[in-house]
C-alpha positions, 0 to 999 in steps of 0.5 A: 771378581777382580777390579778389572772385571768390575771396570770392564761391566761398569763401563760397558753399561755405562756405553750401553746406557749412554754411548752416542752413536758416530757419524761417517766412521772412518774404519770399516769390517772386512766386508766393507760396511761401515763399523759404526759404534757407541762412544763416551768421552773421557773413561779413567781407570787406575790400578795399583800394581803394587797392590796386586790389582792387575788389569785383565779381565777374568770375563773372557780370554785375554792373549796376553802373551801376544799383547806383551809381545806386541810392547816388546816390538815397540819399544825394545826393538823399537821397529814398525817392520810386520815381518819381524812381528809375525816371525820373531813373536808370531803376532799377525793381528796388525797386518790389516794395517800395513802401509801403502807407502811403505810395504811390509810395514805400519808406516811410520807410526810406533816403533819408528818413532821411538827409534827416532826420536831416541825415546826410550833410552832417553826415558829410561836415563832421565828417571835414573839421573833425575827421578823425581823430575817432571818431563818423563814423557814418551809422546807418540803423536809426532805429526811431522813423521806421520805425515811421511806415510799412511798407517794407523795413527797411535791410539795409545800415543802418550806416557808419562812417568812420575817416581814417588817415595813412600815409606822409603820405597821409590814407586813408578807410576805411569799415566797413559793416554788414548785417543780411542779404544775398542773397549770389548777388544782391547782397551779395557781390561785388556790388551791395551792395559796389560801390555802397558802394565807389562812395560811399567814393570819393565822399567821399573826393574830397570831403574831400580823403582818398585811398579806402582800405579797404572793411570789410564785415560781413554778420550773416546771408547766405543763398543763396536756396533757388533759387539753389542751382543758379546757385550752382553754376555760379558754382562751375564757372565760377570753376574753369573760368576759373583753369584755363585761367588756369594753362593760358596760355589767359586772363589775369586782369583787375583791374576798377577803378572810374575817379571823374572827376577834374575833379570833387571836391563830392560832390553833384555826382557823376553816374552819367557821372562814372564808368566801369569799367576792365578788367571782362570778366565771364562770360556769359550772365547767371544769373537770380536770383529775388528773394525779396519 
């Protein structure tokens, strides 16, 4: 079993066993009942990519494609525009919350930020031009701009970027901050961390640092009222799969994520200039009703 599939049992006990239940929740499912869930404030996980500890769970099937892809619209096209999702990388999961005010988009949320606010080139040139300093942030949560629209406010809003010397070798580590997070859909050992993942590595390649660690902070994760029972057999699944482990009858895997080495400019990644080693996840795939 991998570190990913031990965070994502632990934490969903943890929840089961002492998550509160919200009051008035702002999302709703598609049938319009209120998704209530059960939180706990304050979740911290680390991996270390240089250590192969890579965050996705092995316990279900994670599109983590799409979850790259998705990175990729943010912050190398720097673009809130759906139709570019959908018809570039074929990614529809976000049309749920396209803006009123500005049709055809998420408002003015991610990608427009950083476009704005010229963020990502400047991140990538101050981790070049002074590595070791102390202010490499991207911080989403810029709330002169969100007020322009309507849209979804960032959920995962903040990076900060920190190089270490070690032995000789400049490692990249990155901090990422979330206000919330769907745990069973996205937050944990899932698309949230793999495409975070995903971009340390980018930039490290681009900088000439090696990826290092993966810090991630989550200030409220929930399990959605109706995922209760898919988190149970999340559960199961896992106990299944290491007794058999402990019987002889599988052996564990250790997913990792493979960065083409031919490459180094970050704005020249693509989604084919990745490819995912050693995963084998558990199936049949656990549907999860998104709250809106």
């Amino acid at each position: 079993m991998n570190k990913a599939d031990y965070y994502i049992t632990q934490q969903i006990s943890h929840i089961l066993k002492h998550g509160y239940k919200d009051e008035n929740p702002r999302p709703k499912y598609a049938d319009g009942t209120p998704a209530f869930t059960y939180s706990v404030n304050g979740n911290f996980r680390t991996y270390d990519l240089s250590k192969g500890e890579f965050p996705i769970t092995t316990l279900r099937p994670i599109a983590w494609k799409s979850a790259i892809k998705e990175i990729l619209w943010i912050y190398q096209d720097q673009s809130n525009d759906l139709n570019m999702l959908r018809d570039k990388y074929g990614v529809n999961y976000w049309n749920e919350w396209e803006s009123k005010d500005i049709p055809n988009t998420i408002g003015v949320r991610y990608g427009e930020i950083v476009r704005r606010h010229n963020l990502m080139n400047n991140l990538l040139d101050g981790l070049i031009n002074d590595p070791f300093g102390r202010r490499h942030i991207i911080d989403l949560y810029q709330y002169t701009d969100m007020n322009e629209s309507d849209g979804l406010n960032p959920c995962a809003f903040c990076t900060i970027w920190n190089v270490r010397n070690d032995a000789g070798i400049r490692y990249l580590d990155l901090s990422l901050i979330q206000r919330s997070g769907d745990l069973m859909a996205a937050s944990c050992s899932g698309v949230n961390e793999v495409q975070y993942a995903a971009l340390l590595m980018m930039v490290a390649r681009h900088c000439g640092y090696e990826a290092g660690t993966l810090y991630h902070y989550v200030a409220n994760e929930q399990i959605y009222s109706r995922h209760t029972e898919q988190a149970n057999e999340m559960l199961k699944r896992f106990e299944k799969n290491d007794l058999e482990y402990m019987l002889g009858y599988i052996d564990y895997k250790h997913p990792k994520l493979i960065l083409n080495p031919d490459k180094t400019n970050f704005y020249d990644f693509t989604i084919d200039d990745f490819t995912m080693e050693d995963y084998e996840p558990t199936t049949p795939q656990l549907k999860l009703e998104l709250g809106i």
